[in-house]
Every structure is written in structure tokens, then in C-alpha cells.
N, CA, C and O atoms as CSV, one atom per row, in Angstrom:
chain,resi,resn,atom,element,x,y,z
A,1,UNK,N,N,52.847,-30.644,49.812
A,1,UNK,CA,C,52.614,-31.109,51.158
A,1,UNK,C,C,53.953,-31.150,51.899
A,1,UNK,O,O,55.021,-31.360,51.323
A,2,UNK,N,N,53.841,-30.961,53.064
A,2,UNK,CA,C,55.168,-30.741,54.127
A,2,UNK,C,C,55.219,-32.247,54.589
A,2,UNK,O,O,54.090,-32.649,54.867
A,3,UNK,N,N,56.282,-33.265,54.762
A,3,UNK,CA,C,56.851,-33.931,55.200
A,3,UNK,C,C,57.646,-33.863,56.236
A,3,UNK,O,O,58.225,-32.787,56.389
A,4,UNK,N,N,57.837,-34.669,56.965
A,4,UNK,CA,C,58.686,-34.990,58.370
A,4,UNK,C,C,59.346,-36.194,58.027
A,4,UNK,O,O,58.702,-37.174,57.652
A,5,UNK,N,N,60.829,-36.202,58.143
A,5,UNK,CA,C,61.528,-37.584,57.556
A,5,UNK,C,C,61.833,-37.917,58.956
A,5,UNK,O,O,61.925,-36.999,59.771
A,6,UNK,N,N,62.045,-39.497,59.421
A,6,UNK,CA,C,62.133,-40.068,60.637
A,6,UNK,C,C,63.537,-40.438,60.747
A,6,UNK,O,O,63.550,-41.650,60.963
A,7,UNK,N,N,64.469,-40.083,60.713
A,7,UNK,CA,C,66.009,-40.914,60.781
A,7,UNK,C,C,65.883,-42.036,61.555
A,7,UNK,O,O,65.477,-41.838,62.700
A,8,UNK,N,N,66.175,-43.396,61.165
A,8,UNK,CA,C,66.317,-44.501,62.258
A,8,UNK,C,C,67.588,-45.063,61.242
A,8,UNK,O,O,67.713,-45.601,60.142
A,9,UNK,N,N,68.342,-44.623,62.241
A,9,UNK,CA,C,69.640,-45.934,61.655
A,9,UNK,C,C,70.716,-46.906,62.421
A,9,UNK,O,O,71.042,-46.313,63.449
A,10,UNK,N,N,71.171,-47.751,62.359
A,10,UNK,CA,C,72.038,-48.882,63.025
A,10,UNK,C,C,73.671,-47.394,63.306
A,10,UNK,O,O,74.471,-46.767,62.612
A,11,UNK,N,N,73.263,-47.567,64.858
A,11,UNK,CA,C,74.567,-47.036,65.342
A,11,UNK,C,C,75.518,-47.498,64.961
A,11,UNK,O,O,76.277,-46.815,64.273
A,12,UNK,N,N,75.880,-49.116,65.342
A,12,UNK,CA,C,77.162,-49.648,64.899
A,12,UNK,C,C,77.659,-49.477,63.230
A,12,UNK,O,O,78.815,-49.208,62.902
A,13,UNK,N,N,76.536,-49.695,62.287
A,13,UNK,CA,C,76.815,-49.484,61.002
A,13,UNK,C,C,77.127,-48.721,60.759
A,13,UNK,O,O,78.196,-48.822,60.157
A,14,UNK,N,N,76.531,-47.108,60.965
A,14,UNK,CA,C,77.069,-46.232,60.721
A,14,UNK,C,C,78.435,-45.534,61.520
A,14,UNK,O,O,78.939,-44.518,61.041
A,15,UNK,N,N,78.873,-46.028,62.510
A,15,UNK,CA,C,79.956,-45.782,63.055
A,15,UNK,C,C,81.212,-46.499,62.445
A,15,UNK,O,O,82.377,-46.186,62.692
A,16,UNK,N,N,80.665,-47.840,61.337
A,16,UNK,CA,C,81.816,-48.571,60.778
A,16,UNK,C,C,82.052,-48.069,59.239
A,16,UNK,O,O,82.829,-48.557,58.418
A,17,UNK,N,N,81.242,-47.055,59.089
A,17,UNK,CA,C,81.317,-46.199,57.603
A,17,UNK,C,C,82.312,-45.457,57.758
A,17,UNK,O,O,82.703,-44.855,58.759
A,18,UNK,N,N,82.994,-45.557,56.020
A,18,UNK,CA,C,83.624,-44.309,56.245
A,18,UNK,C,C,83.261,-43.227,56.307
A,18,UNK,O,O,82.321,-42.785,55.647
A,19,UNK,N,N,84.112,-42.419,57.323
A,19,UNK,CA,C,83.322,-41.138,58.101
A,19,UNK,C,C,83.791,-40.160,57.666
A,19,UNK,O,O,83.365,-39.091,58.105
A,20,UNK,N,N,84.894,-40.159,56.591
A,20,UNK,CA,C,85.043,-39.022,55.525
A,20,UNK,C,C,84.108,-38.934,54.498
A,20,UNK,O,O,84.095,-37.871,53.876
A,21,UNK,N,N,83.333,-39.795,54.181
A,21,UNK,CA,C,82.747,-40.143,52.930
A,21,UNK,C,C,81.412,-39.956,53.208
A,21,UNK,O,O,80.730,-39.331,52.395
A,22,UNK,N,N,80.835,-40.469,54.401
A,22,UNK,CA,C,79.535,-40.396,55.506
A,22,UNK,C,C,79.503,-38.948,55.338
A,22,UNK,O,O,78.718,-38.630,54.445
A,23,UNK,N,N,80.148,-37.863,55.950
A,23,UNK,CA,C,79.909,-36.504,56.472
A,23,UNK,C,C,80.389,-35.660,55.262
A,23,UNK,O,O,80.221,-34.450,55.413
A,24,UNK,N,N,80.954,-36.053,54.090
A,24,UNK,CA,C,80.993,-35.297,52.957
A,24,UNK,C,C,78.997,-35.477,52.121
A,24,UNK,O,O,78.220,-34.582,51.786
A,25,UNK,N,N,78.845,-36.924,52.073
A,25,UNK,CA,C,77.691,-36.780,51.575
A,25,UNK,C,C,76.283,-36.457,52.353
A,25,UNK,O,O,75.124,-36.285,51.974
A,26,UNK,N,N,76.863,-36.459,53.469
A,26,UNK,CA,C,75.489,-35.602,54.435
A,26,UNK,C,C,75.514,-34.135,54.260
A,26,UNK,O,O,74.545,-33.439,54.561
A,27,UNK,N,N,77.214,-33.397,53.512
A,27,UNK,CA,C,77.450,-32.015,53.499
A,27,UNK,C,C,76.291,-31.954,52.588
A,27,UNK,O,O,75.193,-31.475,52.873
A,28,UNK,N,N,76.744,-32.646,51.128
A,28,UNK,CA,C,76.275,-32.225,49.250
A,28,UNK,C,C,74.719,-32.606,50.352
A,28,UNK,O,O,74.472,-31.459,50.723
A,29,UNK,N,N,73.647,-33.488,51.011
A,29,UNK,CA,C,72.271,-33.862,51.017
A,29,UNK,C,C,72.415,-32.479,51.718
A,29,UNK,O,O,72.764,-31.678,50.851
A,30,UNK,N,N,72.290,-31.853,52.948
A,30,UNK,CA,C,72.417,-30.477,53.670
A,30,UNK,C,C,72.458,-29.588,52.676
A,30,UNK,O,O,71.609,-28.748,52.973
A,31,UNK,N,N,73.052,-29.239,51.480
A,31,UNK,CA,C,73.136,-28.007,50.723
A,31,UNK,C,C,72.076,-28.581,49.830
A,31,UNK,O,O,71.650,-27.830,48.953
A,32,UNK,N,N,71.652,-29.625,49.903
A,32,UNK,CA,C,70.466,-30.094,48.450
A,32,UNK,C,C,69.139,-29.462,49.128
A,32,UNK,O,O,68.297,-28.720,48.623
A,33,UNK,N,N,69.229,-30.021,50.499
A,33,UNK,CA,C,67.548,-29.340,51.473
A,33,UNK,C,C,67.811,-28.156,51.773
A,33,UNK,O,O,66.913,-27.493,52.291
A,34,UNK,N,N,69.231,-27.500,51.511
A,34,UNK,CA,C,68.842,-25.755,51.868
A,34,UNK,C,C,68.753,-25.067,50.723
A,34,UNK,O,O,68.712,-23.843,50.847
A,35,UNK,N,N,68.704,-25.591,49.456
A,35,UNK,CA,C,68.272,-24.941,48.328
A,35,UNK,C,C,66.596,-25.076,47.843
A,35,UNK,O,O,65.866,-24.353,47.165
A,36,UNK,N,N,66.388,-26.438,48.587
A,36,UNK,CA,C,65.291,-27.025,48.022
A,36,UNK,C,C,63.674,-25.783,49.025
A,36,UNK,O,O,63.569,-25.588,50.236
A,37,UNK,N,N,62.856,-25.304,48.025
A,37,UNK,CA,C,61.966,-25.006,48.643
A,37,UNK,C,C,61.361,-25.760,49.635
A,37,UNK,O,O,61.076,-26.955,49.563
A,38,UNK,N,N,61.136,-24.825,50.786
A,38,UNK,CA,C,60.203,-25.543,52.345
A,38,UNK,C,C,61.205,-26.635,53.222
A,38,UNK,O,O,60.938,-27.169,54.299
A,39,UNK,N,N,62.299,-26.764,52.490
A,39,UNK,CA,C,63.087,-28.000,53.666
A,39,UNK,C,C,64.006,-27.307,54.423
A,39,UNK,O,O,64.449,-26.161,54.353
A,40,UNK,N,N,64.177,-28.124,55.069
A,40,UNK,CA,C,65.444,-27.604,56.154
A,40,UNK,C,C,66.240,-28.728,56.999
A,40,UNK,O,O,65.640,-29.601,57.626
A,41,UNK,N,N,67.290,-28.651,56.967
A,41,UNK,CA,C,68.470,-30.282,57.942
A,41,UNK,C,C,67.551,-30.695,58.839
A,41,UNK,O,O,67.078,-31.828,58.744
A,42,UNK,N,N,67.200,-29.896,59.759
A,42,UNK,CA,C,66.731,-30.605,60.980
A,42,UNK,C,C,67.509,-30.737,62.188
A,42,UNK,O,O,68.098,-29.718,62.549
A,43,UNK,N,N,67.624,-31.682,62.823
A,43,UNK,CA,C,68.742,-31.758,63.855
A,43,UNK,C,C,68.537,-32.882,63.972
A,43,UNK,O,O,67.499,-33.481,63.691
A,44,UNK,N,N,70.184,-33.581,64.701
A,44,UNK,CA,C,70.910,-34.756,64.570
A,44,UNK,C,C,70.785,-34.912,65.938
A,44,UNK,O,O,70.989,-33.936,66.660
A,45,UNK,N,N,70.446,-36.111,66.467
A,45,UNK,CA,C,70.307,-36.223,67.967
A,45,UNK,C,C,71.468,-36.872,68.250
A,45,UNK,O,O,72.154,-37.255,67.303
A,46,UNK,N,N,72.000,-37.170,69.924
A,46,UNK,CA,C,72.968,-37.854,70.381
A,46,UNK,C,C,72.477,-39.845,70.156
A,46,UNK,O,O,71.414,-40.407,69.893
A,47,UNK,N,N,73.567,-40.228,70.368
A,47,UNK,CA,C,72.994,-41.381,70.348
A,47,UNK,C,C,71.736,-42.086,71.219
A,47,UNK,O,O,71.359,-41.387,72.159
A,48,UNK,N,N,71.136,-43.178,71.071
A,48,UNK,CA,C,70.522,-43.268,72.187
A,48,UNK,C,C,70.400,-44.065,73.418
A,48,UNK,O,O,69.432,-44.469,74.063
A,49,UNK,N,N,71.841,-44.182,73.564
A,49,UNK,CA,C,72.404,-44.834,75.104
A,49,UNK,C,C,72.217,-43.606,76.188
A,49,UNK,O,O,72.008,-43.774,77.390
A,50,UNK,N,N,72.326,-42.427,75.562
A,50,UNK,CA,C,71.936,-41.327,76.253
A,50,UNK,C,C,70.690,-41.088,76.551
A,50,UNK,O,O,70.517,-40.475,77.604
A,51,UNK,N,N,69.774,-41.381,75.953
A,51,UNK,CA,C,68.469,-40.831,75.931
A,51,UNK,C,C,67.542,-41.436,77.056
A,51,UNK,O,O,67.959,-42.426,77.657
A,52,UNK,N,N,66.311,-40.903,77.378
A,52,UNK,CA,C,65.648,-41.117,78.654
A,52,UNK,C,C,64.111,-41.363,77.979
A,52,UNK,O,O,63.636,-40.653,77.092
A,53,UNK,N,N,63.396,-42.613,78.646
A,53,UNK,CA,C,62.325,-42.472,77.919
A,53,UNK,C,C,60.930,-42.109,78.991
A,53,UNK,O,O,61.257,-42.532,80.100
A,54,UNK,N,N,59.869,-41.644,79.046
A,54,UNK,CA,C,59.169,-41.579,80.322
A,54,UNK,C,C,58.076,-42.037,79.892
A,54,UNK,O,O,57.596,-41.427,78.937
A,55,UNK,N,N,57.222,-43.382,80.489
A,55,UNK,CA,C,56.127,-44.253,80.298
A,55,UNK,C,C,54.830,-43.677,81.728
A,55,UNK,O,O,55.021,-43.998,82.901
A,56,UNK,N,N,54.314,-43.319,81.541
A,56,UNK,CA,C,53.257,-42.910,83.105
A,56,UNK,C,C,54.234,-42.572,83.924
A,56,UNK,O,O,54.837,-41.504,83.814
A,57,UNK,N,N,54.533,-43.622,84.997
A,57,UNK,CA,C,55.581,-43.580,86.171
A,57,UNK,C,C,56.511,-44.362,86.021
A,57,UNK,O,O,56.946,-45.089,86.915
A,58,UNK,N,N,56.959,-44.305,84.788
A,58,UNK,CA,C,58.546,-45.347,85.271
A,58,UNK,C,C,58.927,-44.232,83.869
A,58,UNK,O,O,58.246,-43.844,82.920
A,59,UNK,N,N,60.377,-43.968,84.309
A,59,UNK,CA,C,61.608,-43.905,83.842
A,59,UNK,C,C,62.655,-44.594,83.382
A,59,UNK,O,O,63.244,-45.305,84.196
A,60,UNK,N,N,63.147,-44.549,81.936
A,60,UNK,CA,C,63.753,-45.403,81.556
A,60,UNK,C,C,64.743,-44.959,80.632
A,60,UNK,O,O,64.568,-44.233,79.653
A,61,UNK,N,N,66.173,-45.651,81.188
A,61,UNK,CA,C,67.347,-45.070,80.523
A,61,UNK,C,C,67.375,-45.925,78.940
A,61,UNK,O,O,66.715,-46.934,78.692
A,62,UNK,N,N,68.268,-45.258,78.036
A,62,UNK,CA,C,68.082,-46.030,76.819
A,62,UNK,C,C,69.326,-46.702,76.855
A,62,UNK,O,O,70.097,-46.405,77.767
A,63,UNK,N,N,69.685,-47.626,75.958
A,63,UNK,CA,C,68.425,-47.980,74.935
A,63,UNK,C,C,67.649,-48.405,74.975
A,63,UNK,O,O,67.924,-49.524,75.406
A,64,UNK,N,N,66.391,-48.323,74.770
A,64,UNK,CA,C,64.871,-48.881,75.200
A,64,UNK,C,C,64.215,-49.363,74.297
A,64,UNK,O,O,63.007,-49.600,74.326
A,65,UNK,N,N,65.314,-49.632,73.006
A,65,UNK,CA,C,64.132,-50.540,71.930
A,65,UNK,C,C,65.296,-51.728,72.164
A,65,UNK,O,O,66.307,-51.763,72.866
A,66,UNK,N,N,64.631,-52.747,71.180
A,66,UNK,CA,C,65.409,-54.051,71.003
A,66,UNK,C,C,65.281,-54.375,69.489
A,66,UNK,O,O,64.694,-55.172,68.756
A,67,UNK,N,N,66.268,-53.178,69.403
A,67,UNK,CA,C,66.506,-53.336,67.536
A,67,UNK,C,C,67.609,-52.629,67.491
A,67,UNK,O,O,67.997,-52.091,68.527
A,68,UNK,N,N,68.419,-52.470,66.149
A,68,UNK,CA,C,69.696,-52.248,65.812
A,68,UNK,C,C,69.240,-50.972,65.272
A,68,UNK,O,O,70.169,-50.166,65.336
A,69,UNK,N,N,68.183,-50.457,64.765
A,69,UNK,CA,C,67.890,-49.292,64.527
A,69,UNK,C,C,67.545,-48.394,65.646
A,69,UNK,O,O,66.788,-48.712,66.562
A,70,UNK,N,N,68.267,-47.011,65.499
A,70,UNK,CA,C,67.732,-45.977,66.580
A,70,UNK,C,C,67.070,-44.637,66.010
A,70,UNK,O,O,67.407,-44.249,64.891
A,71,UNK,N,N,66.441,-44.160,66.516
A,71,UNK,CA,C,65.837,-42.575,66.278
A,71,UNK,C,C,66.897,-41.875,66.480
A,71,UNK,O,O,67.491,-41.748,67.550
A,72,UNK,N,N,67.255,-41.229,65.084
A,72,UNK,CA,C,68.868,-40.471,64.946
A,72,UNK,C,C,68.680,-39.017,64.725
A,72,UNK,O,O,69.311,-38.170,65.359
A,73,UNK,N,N,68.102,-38.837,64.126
A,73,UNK,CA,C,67.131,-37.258,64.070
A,73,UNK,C,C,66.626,-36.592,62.752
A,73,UNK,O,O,66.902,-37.320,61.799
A,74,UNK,N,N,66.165,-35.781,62.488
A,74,UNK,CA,C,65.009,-35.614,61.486
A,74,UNK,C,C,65.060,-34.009,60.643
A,74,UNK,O,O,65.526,-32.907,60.934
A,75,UNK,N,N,64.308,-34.582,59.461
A,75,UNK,CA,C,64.440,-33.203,58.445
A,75,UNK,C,C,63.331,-33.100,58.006
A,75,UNK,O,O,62.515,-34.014,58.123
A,76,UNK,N,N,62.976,-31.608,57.216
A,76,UNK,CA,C,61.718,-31.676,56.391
A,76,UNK,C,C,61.521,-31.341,54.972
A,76,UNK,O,O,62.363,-30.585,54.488
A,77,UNK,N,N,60.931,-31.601,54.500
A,77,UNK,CA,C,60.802,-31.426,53.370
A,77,UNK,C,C,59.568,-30.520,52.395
A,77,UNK,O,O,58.593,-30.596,53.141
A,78,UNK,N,N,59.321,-30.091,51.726
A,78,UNK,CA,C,58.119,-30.382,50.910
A,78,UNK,C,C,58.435,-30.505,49.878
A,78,UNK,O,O,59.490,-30.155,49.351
A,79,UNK,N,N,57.197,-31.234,49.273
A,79,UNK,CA,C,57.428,-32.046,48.449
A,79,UNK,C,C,55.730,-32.289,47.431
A,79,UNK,O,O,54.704,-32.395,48.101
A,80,UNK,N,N,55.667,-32.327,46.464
A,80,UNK,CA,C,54.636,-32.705,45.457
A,80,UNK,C,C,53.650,-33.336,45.832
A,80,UNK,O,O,52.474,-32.995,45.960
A,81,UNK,N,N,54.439,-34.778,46.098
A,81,UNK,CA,C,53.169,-36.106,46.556
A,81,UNK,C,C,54.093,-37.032,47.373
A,81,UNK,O,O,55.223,-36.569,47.527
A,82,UNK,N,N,53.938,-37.846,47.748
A,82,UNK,CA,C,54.785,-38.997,48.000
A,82,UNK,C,C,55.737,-39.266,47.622
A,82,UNK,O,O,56.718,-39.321,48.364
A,83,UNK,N,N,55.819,-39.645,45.777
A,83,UNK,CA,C,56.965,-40.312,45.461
A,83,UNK,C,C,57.958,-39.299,45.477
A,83,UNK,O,O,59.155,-39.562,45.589
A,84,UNK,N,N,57.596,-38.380,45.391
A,84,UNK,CA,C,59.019,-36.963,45.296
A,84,UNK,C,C,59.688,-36.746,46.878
A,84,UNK,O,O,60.784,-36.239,47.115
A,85,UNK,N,N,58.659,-37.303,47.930
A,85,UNK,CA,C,59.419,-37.252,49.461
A,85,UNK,C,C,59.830,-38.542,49.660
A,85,UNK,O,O,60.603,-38.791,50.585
A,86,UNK,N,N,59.249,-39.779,48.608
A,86,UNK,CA,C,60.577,-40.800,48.830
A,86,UNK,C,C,61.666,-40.659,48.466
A,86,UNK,O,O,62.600,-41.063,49.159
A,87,UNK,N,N,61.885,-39.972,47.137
A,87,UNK,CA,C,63.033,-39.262,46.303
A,87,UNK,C,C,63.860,-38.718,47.215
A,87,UNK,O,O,65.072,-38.798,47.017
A,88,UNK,N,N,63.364,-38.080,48.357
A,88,UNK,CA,C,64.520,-37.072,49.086
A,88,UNK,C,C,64.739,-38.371,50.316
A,88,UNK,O,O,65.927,-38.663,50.457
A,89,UNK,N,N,64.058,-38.928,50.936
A,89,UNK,CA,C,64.415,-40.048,51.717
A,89,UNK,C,C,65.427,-40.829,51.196
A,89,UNK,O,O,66.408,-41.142,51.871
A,90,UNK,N,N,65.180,-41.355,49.414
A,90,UNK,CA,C,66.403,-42.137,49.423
A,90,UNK,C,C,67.665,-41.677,49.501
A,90,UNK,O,O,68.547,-42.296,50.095
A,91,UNK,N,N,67.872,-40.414,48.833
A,91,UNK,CA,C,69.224,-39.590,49.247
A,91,UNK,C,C,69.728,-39.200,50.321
A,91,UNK,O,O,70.829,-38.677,50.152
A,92,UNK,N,N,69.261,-39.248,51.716
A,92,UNK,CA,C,69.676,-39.196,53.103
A,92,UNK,C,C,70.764,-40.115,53.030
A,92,UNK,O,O,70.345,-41.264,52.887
A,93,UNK,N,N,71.939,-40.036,53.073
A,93,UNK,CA,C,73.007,-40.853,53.720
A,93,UNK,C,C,72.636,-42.101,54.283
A,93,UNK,O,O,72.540,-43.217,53.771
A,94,UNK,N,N,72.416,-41.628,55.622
A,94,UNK,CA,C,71.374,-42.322,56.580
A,94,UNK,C,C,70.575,-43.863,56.271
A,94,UNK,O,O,70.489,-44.947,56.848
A,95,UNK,N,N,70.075,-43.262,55.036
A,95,UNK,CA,C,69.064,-44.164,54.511
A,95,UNK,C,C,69.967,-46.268,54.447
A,95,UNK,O,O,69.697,-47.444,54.689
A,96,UNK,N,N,71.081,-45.349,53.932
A,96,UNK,CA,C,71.697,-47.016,53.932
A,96,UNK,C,C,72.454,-47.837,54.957
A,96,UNK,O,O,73.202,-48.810,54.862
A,97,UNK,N,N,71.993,-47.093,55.995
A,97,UNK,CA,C,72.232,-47.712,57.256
A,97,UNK,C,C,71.108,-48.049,58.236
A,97,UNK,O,O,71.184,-48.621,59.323
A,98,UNK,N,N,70.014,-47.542,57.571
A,98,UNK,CA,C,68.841,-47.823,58.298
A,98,UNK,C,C,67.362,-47.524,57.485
A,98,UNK,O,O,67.152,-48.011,56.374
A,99,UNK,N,N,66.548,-46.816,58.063
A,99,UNK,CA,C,65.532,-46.388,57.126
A,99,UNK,C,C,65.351,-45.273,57.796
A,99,UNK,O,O,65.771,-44.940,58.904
A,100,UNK,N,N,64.320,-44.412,56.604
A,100,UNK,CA,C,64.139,-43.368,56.960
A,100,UNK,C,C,62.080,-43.032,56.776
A,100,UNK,O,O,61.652,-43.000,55.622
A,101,UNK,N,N,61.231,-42.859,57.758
A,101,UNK,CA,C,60.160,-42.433,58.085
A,101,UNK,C,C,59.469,-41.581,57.741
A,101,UNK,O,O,59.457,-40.468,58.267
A,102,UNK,N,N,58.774,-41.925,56.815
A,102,UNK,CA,C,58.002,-40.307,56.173
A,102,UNK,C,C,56.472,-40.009,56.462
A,102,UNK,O,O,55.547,-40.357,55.728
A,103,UNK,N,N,56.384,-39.476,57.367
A,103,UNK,CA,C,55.204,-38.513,58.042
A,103,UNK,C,C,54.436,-37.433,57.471
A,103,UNK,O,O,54.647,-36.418,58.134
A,104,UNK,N,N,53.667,-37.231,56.560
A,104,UNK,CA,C,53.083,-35.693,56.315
A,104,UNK,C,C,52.673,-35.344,57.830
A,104,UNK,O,O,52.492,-35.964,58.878
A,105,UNK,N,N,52.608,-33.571,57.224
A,105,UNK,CA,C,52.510,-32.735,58.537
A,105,UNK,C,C,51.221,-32.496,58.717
A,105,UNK,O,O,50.622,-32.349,57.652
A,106,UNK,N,N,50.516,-32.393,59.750
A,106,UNK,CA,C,49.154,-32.466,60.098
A,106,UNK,C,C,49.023,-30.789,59.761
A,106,UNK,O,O,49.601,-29.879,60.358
A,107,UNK,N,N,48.243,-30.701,58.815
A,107,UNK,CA,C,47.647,-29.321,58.610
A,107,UNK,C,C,46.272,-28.577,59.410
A,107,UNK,O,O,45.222,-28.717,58.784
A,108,UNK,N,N,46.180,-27.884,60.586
A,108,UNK,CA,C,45.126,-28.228,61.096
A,108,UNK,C,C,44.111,-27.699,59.921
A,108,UNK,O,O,44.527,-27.006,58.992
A,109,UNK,N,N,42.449,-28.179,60.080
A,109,UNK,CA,C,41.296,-27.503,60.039
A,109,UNK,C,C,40.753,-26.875,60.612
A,109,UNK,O,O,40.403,-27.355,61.690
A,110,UNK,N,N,40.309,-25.399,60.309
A,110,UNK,CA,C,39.622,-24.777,61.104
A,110,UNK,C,C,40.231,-23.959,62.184
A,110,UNK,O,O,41.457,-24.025,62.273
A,111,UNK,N,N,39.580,-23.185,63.035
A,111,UNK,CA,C,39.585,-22.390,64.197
A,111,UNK,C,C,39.956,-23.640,65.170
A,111,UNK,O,O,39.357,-24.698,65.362
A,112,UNK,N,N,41.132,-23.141,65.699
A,112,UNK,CA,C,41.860,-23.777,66.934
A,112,UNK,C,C,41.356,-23.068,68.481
A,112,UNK,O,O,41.395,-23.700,69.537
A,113,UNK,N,N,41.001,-21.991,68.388
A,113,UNK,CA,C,41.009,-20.869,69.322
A,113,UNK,C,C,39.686,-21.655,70.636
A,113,UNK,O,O,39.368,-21.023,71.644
């Protein structure tokens, strides 16, 4: 089954990591999901003081939650069952600065047409 991992992690925390040590072990997790069948990095979003959120008619600059965790950006996986896409969740860097969201991918049924 295909997985969608959710990055949410504490900006400040991870900005107080070491960031030699941070971006070496996001290198070794990056070469683990490009070996690994069906996964791939994903992409890393900007923070989200930048980000814009749109509700019906109102517009809204971020940050727009009221939590220390943010939507940081996302990878995929496949994976067996569950416990083998928690397996790759706990190894995200990421993970110990925040949590990480695991989504299976909606497979459709049937004729879409």
C-alpha cells in the first residue's frame, strides 16, 4: 500500500538542532527512500509565516494554527502494512521535533470517466 507521510514539526526546535547533524541525517533518510521501492523525498515547504490560507472569503496570512507544530512537507512511501510505514516515519529526522502523519493513498474504484 502507498502511504503519504505528513511532516509537522516545531520550527523553533528544529531551528535549535544541530544543523550539521539535522541535514546529514535527512541526507542517509533521502538515500534510504530513493533506494526503497515506490518512495520518493517529497518536498520541503517554506516555513509557515509565509504561507496563505483561503477559508470561503477570507484570506489568511500564516501562521494560522495555534500550535508549535507546522506542516513542513511530505514523502511517500510504500510499504507492507502499517507497522512497516511507521518504521519509515520513525526514521524521518523530523520525527523528533514533531510528528509525522501517515495517510494511505486513496486507490480509486472503478471507472472514473
Amino acid at each position: 500500500m502507498r502511504y503519504m507521510m505528513l511532516i509537522h514539526h516545531d520550527d523553533a526546535a528544529m531551528a535549535a538542532a544541530d544543523q550539521k547533524q539535522l541535514w546529514g541525517d535527512y541526507a542517509a533518510f533521502n538515500e534510504a527512500l530513493g533506494k526503497a521501492n515506490g518512495a520518493s523525498s517529497g518536498e520541503r515547504l517554506e516555513p509557515a509565516k509565509g504561507g496563505t490560507i483561503v477559508r470561503n472569503n477570507d484570506v489568511l496570512d500564516g501562521p494560522y494554527a495555534d500550535t508549535k507544530e507546522q506542516f513542513a512537507g511530505y514523502f511517500f512511501v510504500e510499504a507492507a502494512d502499517l507497522d512497516e510505514a511507521v518504521a519509515w516515519a520513525r526514521r524521518c529526522p523530523s520525527s523528533r521535533f514533531g510528528s509525522i502523519e501517515i495517510r494511505p493513498v486513496h486507490v480509486p474504484k472503478g471507472d472514473w470517466k
